[in-house]
C-alpha positions as CSV (number, residue, x, y, z in Angstrom):
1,X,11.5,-14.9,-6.7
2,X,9.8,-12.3,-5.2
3,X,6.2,-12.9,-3.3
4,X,3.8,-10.3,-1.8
5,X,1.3,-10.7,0.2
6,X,-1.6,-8.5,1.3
7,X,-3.6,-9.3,4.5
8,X,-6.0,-6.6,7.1
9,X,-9.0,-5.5,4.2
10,X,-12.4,-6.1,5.5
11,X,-15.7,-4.1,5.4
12,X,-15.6,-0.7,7.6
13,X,-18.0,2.4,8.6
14,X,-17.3,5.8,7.6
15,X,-14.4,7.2,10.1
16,X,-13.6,3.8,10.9
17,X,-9.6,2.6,10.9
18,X,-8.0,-0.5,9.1
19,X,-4.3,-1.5,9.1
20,X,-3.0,-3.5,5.9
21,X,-0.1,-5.3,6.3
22,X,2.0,-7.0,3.0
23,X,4.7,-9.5,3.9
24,X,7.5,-9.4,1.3
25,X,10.2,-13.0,0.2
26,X,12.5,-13.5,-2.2
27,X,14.6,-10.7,-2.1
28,X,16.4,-8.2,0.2
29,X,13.7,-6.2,1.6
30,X,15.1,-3.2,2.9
31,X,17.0,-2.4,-0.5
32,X,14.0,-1.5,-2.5
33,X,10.6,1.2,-2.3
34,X,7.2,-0.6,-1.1
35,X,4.3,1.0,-2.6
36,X,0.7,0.9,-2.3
37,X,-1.8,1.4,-5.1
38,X,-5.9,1.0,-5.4
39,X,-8.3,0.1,-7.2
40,X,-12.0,1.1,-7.5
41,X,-14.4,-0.7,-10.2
42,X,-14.2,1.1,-13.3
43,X,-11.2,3.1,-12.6
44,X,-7.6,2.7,-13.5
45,X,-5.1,1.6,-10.6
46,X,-4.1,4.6,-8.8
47,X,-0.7,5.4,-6.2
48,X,-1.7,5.5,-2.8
49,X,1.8,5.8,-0.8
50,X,5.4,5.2,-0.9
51,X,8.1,4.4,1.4
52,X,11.5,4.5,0.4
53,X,14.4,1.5,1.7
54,X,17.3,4.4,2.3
55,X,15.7,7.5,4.4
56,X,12.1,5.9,5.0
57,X,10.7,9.1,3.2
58,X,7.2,8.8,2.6
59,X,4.8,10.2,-0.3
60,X,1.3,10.2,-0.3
61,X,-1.8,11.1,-3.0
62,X,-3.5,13.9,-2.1
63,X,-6.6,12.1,-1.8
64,X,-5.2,10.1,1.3
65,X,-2.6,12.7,3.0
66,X,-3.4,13.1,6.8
67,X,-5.4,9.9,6.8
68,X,-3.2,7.5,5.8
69,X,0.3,6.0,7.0
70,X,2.4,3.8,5.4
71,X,5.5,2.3,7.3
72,X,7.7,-0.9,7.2
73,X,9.4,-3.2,9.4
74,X,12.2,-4.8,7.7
75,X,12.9,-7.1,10.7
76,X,9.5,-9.0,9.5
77,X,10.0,-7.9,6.2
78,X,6.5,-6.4,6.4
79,X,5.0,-3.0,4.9
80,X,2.0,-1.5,6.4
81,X,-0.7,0.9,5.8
82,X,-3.0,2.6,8.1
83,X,-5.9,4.2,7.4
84,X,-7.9,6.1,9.3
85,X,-11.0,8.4,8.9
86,X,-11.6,6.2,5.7
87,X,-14.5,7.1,3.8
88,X,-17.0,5.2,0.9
89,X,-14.9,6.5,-1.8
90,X,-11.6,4.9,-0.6
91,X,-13.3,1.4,-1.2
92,X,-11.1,-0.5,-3.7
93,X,-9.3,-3.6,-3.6
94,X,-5.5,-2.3,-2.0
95,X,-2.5,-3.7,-3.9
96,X,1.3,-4.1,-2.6
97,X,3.9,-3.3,-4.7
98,X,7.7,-3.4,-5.0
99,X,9.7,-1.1,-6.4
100,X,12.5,-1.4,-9.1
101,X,15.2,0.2,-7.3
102,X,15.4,1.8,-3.8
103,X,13.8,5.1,-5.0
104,X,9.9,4.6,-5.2
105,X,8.3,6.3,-7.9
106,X,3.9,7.2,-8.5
107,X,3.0,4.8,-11.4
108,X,2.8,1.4,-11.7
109,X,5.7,1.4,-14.3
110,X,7.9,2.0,-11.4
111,X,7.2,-1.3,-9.5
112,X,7.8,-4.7,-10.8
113,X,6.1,-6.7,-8.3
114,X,2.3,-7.2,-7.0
115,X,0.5,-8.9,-4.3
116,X,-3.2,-10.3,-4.7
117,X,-5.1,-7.6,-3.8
118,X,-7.3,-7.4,-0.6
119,X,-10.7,-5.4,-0.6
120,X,-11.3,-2.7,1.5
121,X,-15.0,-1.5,1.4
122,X,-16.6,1.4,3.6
123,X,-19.9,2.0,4.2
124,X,-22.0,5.2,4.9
């Protein structure tokens, strides 16, 4: 069915820049929302960004807005997420995630497939 894929975590200073990438099979890419969530030990998975198949309209969490960019390339079938200016308090393990339906939604309810994970830790 449907596989996702997460590569580009790693280990980071403050103010540094990584680019995650999630390569996406098993289904038509471009006709459904990519997501990205996060999470930190201890703390519930949280939304990071959204990009929708239809108009490419993008939502971010607050916590992330001006310092993150997610976009996709369905010729490679591939979403991405730069981030930039990251700081020790967006350290979690990153998870892809496909949506439902074309329209991308802020919950994990709203997707109904995961990749692996990759860490993403940045020091002080």
């Amino acid at each position: 069915q449907v596989q996702l894929v997460e590569s580009g975590g790693g280990l980071v200073q403050a103010g540094g820049s990584l680019r995650l990438s999630c390569a996406a099979s098993g289904r038509t890419f471009s006709q459904y929302a990519m997501g990205w969530f996060r999470q930190a030990p201890g703390k519930e998975r949280e939304f990071v960004a959204v990009i929708s198949w239809n108009t490419g309209r993008t939502v971010y969490a607050d916590s992330v807005k001006g310092r993150f960019t997610i976009s996709r390339d369905n010729a490679k079938n591939t979403v991405y997420l730069q981030m930039n200016s990251l700081k020790p308090e967006d350290t979690a393990v990153y998870y892809c995630a496909g949506g439902r339906t074309a329209v991308g939604g802020t919950t994990s309810r709203d997707y109904a497939y995961w990749g692996q994970g990759t860490q993403v830790t940045v020091s002080s």
